[in-house]
N, C-alpha and C positions, 0 to 999 in steps of 0.2 A: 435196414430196420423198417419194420411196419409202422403204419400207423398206431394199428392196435398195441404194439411192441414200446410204444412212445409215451402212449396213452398208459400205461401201467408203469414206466420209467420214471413218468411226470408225479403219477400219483404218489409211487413211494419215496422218490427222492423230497418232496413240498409238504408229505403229511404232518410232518409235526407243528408246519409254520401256519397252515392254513386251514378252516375248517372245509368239514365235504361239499357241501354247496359252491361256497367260494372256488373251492378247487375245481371241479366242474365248469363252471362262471369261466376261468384266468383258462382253460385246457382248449376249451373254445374260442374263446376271444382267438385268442395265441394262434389255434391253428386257423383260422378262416386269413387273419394278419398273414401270413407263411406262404398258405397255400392257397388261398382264394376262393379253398370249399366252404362254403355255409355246410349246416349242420345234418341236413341230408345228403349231399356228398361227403360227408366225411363219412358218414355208416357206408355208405356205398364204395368208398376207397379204403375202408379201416384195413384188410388186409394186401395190399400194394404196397411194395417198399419203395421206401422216399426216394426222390433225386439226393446228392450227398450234400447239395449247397443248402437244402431246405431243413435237413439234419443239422447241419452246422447252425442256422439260426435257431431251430427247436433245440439245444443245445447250449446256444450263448442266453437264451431268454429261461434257461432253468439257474442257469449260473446269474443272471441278472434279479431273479424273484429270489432266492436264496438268501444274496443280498438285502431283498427288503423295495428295489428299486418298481415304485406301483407299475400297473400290468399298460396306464397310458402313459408313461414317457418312453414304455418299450416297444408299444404299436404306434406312440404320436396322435393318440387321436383319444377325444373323448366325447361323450353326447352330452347336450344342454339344450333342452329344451326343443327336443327330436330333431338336432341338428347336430353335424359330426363336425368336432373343431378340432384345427389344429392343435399339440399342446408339447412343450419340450419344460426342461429344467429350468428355463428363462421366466414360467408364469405357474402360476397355481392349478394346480386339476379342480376343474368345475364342479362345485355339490349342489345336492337337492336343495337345498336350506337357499342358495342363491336363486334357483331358480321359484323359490316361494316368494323371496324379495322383488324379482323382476314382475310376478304375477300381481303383487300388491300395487307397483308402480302403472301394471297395465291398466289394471281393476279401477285405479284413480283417473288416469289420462281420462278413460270411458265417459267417466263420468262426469269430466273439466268436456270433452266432446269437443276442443278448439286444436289447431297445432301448438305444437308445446316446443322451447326451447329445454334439451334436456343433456345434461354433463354429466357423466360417470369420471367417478376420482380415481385413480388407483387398478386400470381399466385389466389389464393383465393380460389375459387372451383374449377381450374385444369382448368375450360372452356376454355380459349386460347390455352395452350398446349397441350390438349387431342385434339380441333380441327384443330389444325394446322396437328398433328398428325394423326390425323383419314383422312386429303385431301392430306398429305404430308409425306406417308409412311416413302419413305425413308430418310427422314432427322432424326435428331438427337435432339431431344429437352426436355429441361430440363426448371425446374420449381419453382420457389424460394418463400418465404415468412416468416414474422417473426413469424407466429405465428403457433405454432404446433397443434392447435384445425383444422383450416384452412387446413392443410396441409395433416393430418387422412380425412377431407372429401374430397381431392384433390385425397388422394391414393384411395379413395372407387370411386370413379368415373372414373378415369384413368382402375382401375381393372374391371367395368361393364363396360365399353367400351373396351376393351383391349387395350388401348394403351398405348405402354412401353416409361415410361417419367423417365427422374433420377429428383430426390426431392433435395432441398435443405432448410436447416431453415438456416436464416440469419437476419439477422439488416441491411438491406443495406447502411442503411445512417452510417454505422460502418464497412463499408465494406471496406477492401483492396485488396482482393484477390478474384478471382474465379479462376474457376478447368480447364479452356482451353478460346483459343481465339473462337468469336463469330459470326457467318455470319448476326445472326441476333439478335439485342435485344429489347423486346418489353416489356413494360410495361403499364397496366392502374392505375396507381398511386395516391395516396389521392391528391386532388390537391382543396377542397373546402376552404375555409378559415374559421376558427370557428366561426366569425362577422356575414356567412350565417347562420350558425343552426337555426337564430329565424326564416328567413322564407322559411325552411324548410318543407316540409311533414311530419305528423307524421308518415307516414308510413317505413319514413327514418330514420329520425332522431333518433327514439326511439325503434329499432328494429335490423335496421342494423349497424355493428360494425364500432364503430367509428374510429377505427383504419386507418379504410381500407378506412375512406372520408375525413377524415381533416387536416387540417393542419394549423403551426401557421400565426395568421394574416400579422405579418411580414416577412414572407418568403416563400406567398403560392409555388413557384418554386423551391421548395428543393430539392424534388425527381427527376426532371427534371436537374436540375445542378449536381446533386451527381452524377446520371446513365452517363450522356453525360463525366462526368469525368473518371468514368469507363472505357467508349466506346473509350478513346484515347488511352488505354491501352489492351483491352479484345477484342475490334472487329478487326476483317480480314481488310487487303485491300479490299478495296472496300464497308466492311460492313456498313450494316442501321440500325441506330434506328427506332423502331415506337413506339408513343403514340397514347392515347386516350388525349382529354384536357379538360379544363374548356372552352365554346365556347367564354368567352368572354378575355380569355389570349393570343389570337393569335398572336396580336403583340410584346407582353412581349416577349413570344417564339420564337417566331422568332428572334429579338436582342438578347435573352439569347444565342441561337445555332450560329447568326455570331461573337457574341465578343467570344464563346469558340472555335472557329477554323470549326464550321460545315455548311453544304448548308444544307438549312431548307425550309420544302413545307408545306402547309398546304390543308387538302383536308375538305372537310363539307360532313355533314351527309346528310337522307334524308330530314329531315328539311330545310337545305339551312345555318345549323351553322357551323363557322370551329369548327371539331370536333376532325380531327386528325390529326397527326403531324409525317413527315418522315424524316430524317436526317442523312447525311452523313459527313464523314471529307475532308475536304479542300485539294487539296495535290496540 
């Protein structure tokens, strides 16, 4: 089989599932992942028949999209903030909407212009804390979550980046203690409520860890009330929390943060939803 031969295999077997752009988008990824041609050798080899081991994975990765399974736990890899991170079923695939939130936290630090003590909650594949890190030398930022698979792909990406983060496993919602007070703490937190999974994406819901999205229908704000509990205790004068949110708990959050003692803003993404949440204590 050809390239070319592949390339029209691809499109007819995936058309119902995906639109034309997207398809395009997943045909490339997929083959450069395979075969190691960027996008002008692959016109330059479209008509060359494949070796059969390289079929066989252009092949398992039709039967894997099929399924629904997104196009990076199939290459392992995603970008965040024009850095290519590791990423398996153990953590979350990185979105724009976080990298708005790390942009805000930067846009701050700038402007604090001192080193900053800074913790990420809920760290998953390291992306917040390796880039906070990577724009924010000299600070100090450490990295937290409950789950130790999470955390091996947090160290492997931290280490292909070099950026020196300290690690922590924890339960936060069982947490009493951390290792130092905090200039900053951020977290993107499960905050879906289970009642959404039905109408969910498959490529969500059955893919990526549910850990790391849900939460119970009676108390989607848990993580959001435990950390700000935390934050009366662990942040600096003067320190901020930031989230990521659900766009449609803005106001919940808001009243959560002034009944606990905190000034609460909320900024939106590029969409135009509130998407994140910054917060401070009252004094």
């Amino acid at each position: 089989m050809s390239l070319q031969a592949f390339k029209q295999q691809f499109k007819q077997e995936l058309s119902g599932a995906y639109e034309n752009i997207e398809l395009n988008s997943l045909l490339s990824i997929l083959i450069q992942h395979v075969t190691g041609w960027n996008q002008i050798q692959q016109v330059l080899h479209k008509d060359e028949s494949l070796d059969k081991n390289i079929q066989a994975q252009l092949q398992a990765a039709i039967k894997e999209l099929k399924l629904g399974k997104p196009i990076q736990y199939i290459t392992g890899k995603a970008w965040f903030m024009g850095n290519n991170y590791t990423v398996n079923e153990n953590v979350l695939i990185p979105r724009p909407e976080t990298e708005e939130l790390v942009d805000w936290i930067i846009e701050y630090a700038n402007i604090i212009d001192k080193p900053l003590q800074i913790l990420d909650i809920g760290t998953g594949s390291g992306c917040i804390p390796i880039a906070l890190k990577l724009a924010l030398p000299n600070c100090m930022i450490a990295g937290l979550d409950i789950s130790d698979e999470a955390l091996n792909v947090a160290k492997l990406n931290a280490e292909a980046l070099k950026a020196d983060i300290s690690w922590m496993q924890e339960d936060i919602l069982d947490t009493t203690y951390l290792p130092n007070q905090f200039d900053i703490i951020v977290s993107n937190p499960p905050y879906i409520p289970f009642k959404e999974n039905v109408n969910m994406q498959v490529q969500v819901k059955n893919f990526e860890p549910n850990i790391a999205l849900f939460v119970t229908n009676e108390d989607p704000l848990v993580f959001y009330r435990t950390i700000a509990r935390l934050g009366k205790q662990y942040l600096s004068p003067k320190g901020q929390l930031f989230f990521e949110m659900h766009y449609d708990q803005g106001r919940a959050l808001l009243a959560l943060f002034d009944e606990m003692g905190y000034h609460a803003e909320l900024r939106q993404d590029m969409f135009g939803k509130d998407r994140m949440l910054r917060a401070s204590l009252k004094h």
